[in-house]
N, C-alpha and C positions, 0 to 999 in steps of 0.2 A: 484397398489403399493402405499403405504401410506409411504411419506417421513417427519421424522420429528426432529428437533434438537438434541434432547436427546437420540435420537434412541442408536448412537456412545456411550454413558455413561453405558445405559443396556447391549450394548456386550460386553464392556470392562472388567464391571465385572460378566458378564457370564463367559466370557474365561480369562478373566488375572486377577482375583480380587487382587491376593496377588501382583502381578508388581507394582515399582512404577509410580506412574500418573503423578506428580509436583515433580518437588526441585526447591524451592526458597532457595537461603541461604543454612542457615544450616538447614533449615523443608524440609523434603519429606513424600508425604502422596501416600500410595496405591489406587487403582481403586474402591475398596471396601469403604474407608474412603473419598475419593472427594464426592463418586457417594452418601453415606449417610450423605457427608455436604451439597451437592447440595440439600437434600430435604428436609433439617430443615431449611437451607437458606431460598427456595423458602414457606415452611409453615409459614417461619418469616413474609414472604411478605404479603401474604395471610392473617395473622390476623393483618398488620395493613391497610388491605386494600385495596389492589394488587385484583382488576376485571380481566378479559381477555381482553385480547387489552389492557391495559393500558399501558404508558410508561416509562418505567425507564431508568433514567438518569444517567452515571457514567464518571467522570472526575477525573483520576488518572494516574498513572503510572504503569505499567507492574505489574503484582503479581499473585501469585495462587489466590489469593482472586477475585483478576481481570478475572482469567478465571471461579471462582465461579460462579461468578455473570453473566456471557453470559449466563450460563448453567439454575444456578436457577431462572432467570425473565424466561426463556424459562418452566422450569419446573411446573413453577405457570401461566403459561399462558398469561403471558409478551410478551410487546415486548423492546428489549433493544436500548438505543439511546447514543451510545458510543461520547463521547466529544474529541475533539482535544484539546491536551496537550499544543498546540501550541496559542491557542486562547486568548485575551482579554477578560475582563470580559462583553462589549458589545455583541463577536460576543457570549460567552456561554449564553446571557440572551436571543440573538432571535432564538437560535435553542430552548432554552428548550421552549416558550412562542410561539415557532411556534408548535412543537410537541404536546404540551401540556402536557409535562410531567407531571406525577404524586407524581414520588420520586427521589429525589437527593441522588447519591451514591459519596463521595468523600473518600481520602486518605489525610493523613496528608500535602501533599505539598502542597493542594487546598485547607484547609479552609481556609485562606484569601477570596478566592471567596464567600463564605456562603455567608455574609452579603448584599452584593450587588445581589445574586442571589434571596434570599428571599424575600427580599425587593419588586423584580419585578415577584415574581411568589409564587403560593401558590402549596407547596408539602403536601402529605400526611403523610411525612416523610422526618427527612433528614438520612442518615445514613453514622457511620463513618466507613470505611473498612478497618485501620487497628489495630493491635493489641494495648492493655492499653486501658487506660478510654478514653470512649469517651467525647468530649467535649461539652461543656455548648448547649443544642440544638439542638444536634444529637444522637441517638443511636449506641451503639455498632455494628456492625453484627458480631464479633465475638462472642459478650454474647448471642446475638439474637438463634445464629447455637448452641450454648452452654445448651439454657435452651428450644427449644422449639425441638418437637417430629417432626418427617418425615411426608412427607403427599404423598400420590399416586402420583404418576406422569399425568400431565392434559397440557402438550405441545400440540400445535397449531398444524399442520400438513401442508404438499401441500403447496394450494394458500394462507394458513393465514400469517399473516405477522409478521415476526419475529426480522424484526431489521431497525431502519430510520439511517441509515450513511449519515451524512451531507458530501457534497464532496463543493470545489469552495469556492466561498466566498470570495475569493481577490480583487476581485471589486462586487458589487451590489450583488444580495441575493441570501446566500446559498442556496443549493438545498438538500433535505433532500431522498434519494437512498431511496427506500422501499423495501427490500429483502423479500421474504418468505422464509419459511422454505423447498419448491420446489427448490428454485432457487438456496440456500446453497448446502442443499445435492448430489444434480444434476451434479451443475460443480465439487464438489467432484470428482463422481464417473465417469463422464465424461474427467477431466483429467487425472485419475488414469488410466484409457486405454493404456494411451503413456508414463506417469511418475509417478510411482507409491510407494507410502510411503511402504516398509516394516514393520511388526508387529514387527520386533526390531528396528524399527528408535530411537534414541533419540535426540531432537528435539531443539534448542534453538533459543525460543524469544527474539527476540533482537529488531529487528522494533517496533514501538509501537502498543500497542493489539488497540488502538481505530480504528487503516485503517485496511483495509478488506484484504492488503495484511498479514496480521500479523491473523487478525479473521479469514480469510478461511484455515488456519494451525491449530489452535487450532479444528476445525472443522472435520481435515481431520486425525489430531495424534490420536485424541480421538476416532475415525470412526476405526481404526487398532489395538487401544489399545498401542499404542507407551509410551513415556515418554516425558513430557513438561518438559523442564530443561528454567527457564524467570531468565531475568537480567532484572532488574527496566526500562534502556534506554539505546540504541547502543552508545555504546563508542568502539572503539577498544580494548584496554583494556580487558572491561566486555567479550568483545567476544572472545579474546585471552585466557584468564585466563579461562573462563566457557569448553571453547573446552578443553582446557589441562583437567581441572577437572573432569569432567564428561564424556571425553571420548564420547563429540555428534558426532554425524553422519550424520544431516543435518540442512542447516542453506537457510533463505534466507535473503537474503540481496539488495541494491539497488546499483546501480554504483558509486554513492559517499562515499558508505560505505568504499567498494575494495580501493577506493584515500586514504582513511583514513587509513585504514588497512595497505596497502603498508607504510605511512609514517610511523605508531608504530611500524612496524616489522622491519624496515629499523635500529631502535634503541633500539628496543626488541628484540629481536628473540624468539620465538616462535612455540611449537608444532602442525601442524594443522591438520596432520595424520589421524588426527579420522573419519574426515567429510569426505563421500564416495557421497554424494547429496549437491550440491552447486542450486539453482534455484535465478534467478536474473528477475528484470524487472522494471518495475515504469517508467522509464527511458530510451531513447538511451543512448547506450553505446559504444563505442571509441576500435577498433579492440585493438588499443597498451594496454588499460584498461584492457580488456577483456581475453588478454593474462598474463599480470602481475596477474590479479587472477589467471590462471590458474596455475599458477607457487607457487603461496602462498597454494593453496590446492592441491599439488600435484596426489594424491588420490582420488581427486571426479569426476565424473560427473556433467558435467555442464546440465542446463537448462535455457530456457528462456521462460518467463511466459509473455502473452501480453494481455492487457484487460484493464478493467478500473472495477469501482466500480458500476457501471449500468448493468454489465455483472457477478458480481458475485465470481469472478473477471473475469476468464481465459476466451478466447477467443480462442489463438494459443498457442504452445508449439515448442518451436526449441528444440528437442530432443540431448539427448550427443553425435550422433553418427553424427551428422552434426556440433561440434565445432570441427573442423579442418581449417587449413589457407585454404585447397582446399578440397576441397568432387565432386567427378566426374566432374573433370576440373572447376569448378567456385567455391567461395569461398559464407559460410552461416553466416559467422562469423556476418554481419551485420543483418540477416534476423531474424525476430521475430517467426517466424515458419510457423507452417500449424495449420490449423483450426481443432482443438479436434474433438472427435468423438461425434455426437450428436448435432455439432453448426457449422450452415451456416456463410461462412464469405463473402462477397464480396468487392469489391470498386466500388463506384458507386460516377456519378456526381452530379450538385444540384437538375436534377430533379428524382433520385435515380434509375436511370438508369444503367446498367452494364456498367466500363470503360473495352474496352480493354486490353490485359495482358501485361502488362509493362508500363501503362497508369498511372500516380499519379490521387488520386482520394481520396475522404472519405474512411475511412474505414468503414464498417456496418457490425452487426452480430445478429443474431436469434438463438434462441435455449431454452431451461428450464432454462438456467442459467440468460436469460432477464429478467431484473427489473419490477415490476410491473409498475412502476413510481417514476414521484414525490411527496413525500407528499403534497397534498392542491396546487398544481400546475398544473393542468389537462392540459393548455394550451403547458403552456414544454412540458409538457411531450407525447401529440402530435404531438408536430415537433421532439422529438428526438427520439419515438418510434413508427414507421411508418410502418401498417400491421406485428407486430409483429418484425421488422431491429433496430435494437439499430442505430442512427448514433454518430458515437462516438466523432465526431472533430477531428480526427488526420487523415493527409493525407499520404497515404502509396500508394504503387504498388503491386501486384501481377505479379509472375513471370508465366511462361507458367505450371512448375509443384507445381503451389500452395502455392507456397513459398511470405508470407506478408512482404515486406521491409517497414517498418517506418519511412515516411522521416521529419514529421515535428507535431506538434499542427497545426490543418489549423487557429488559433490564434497567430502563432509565424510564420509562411511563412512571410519575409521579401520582399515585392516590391519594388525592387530598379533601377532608370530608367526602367519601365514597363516589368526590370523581375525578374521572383517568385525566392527566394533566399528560399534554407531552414535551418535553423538555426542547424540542428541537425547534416547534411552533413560538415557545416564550423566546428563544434566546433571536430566531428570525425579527420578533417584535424588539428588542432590546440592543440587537443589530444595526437597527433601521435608525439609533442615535447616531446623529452622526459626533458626537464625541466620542462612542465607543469605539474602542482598540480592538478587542478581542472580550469575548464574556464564555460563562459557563452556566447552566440553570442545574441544579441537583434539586433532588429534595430531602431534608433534614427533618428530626424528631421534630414533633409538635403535638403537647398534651392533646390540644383542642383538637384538631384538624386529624393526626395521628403522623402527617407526612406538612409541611408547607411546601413551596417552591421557593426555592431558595437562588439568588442570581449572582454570579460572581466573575465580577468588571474591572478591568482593565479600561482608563481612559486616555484620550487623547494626549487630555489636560489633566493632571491630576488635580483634583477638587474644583473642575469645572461641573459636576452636578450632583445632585445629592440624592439619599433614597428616594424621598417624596416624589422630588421633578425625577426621576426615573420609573415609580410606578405609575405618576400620573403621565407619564408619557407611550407606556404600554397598555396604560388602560384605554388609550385612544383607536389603539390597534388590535386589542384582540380584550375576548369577554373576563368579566373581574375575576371572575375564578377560578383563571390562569392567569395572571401576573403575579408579578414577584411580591411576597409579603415581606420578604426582608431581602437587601441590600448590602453586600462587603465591594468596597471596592481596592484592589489591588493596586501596587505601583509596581510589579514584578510580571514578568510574564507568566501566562500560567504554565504548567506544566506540561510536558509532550511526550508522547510516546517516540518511538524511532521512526515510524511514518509519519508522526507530526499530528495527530491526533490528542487533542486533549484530554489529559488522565482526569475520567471522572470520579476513577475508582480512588487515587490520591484525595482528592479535593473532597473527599465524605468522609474520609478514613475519619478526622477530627470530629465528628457530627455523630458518627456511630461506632464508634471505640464505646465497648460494653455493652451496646444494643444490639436488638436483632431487626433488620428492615422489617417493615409488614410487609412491601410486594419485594418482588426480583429479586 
């Protein structure tokens, strides 16, 4: 079986050529018209230079143009090395300078960065991706797809490698994910087994297309011939308005989203009818969260999606038919799911040995969907892919029927008096206020203790509760020596990563400036 990016682009306009593919805006382009700009695009590449294996670089925001370009360095036999949105112009100079990219792709919000990126790398090309003239030292790619002819399709296939996704980088050196075009297609079809995109999905991007939760959608819409309906970046709002308009039908989104959401509609009201597929993950998520979504999408099926970017993404899938408060006498609402068809999951301890079932442990998983590596990092990549076991860092339990609970980052497990607190159980408890916004649980120096648990809230109301009524509120729900001993509450959002994950490693910096953690 020969698996390879572009595969999804030829069926689409085999069977749907006249469907729409994209609406950005007010552009929408057919399966016929993407699939013949993808390969003036990818011949753009190609005469200025674009080898196989080379890598192309693109730091932008959400766009058809954005999902072009996955497609066309794939279709020229690229491989694409998408940037965080999120990023300083430092951390973009050491992925492109580690990668070694070739051609710099930006969108108007990034040239600012040019300068500085040139300065420290030499491209083939810069190229500007969005519409109007391009600017002083980059080329169009709309003029590029404009004046140059189609060229055959020459994608990588299998084991060759299709895309470096930098993951980490919060402290000390990014790690650059190596997917092939195996590992893409695979957990495609591998999750599609238990939760499966219909050929009328229509689709809305809203995470940003540079993380692989967002990339393995564009992957999987285009695999059924669906419709990408993109909004530049998730705001409520964008996502409110795009669903009314367009009538989507599936979204994913991360648990801070759902916070956000709940607050716009709390002041909006809003249609959301449409969406019949809700899929969530990145993230623990907070039963009382998890319920308020489901009441905002009253119409969909939920999912939960669990994995990381070493995995392609998916690992487990909590199916719709286990979000219930109860499903045969115990409740799934917290569980990440069961292990897809095709990929081994286990928990195992440090010397990767099987934990018994209901034992906390590493999570590990095997399967087509495992990363090659890391780029130029053979030794990582070593200790994290071990005879084939991804070890992921996040410590979970398996239940007797298979069921993965996630209890923490085995980087965020708090040791407090010599015992394991885990951060994701407190903030579930501290969740369950219903004045809280959003919160965060670290843990900070403490003479006594060596670590405390430390909770940091965002409320509804500002100064509707105070530390006391908030520890004595968690104390009701889980045992005292895991609730919070001290209390900050915010009037600011907390911080996000570009998927929308909350920066834990921001939120310690002030705690441990001049320390050294005792765990992680």
């Amino acid at each position: 079986m020969v698996f390879y990016l572009t595969q999804g682009l030829h069926h689409s306009v085999q069977q749907q050529p006249n469907r729409e593919a994209t609406v950005f805006g007010a552009r929408r382009r057919t399966w016929r018209e993407v699939t013949d700009r993808v390969a003036r695009y990818a011949a753009a590449l190609t005469k200025l230079g674009l080898q196989r294996g080379d890598r192309v670089a693109i730091i932008a925001l959400n766009s058809d143009a954005y999902l072009e370009t996955y497609y066309a360095v794939a279709w020229a036999g690229g491989v694409t090395v998408p940037g965080n949105i999120r990023w300083a112009a430092p951390e973009h100079l050491y992925a492109l300078q580690d990668s070694e990219a070739s051609f710099l792709i930006v969108d108007r919000n990034f040239l600012p960065l040019v300068p500085a990126l040139t300065a420290g790398c030499t491209f083939r090309a810069v190229l500007f991706l969005d519409d109007g003239e391009a600017p002083s030292g980059t080329q169009s790619v709309q003029k590029l797809i404009a004046e140059t002819a189609p060229m055959a399709d020459r994608c990588g296939h299998d084991e060759e490698l299709a895309g470096i996704f930098y993951t980490g980088g919060t402290t000390g050196r990014s790690k650059g994910v190596m997917l092939s075009h195996g590992n893409l297609i695979s957990n495609f079809l591998c999750s599609s087994t238990v939760s499966p995109y219909g050929t009328s999905a229509i689709f809305l991007h809203s995470p940003p297309m540079f993380h692989l939760a967002d990339a393995a959608t564009i992957v999987a819409i285009t695999m059924v011939a669906g419709t990408h309906v993109i909004v530049p970046f998730f705001s409520a709002e964008n996502v409110v308005k795009a669903v009314e308009a367009e009538r989507v039908t599936a979204v994913v989104l991360v648990p801070t989203m759902f916070g956000m959401l709940k607050e716009y509609l709390a002041k909006n009201p809003g249609d959301l009818g449409s969406v019949t597929r809700v899929t969530y993950g990145a993230s623990p998520i907070s039963e009382a969260l998890l319920r308020d979504a489901m009441a905002m999408f009253p119409n969909a099926a939920f999912s939960q999606a669990y994995g990381q970017t070493e995995l392609s993404p998916a690992a487990t899938i909590l199916e719709p038919q286990f979000h219930k408060v109860e499903e045969g006498g115990k409740s799934y609402l917290r569980s990440a799911g069961r292990a897809i068809p095709g990929v081994d999951v286990k928990i195992i301890d440090e010397d990767m040995n099987e934990c018994p079932r209901g034992t906390v442990g590493e999570i590990a998983a095997r399967g087509p969907n495992a990363m090659l590596g890391y780029w130029k990092q053979p030794e990582l990549t070593a200790r994290t892919k071990v005879d084939g076991w991804v070890r992921t860092g996040d410590a979970g339990y398996m239940d007797e029927d298979g069921f993965v609970f996630l209890v923490d980052r085995v980087k965020d497990m708090i040791v407090s008096g010599g015992e394991n607190v885990y951060s994701a159980e407190v903030e579930n408890a501290v969740s369950a206020h219903p004045m809280v916004a959003e919160c965060a649980v670290i843990g900070v120096p403490d003479e006594k203790w060596g670590e405390r648990v430390h909770a940091i809230v965002r409320l509804i109301e500002p100064g509707a509760l105070t530390q006391e009524g908030m520890i004595a509120h968690c104390k009701t729900l889980i045992a005292g020596y895991k609730c919070p001993r001290s209390v900050e509450f915010r009037t600011d959002p907390l911080p996000l990563s570009g998927a929308g994950k909350i920066l834990k490693t921001e939120l310690r910096k002030p705690f441990w400036e001049g320390q050294t953690r005792r765990v992680g």
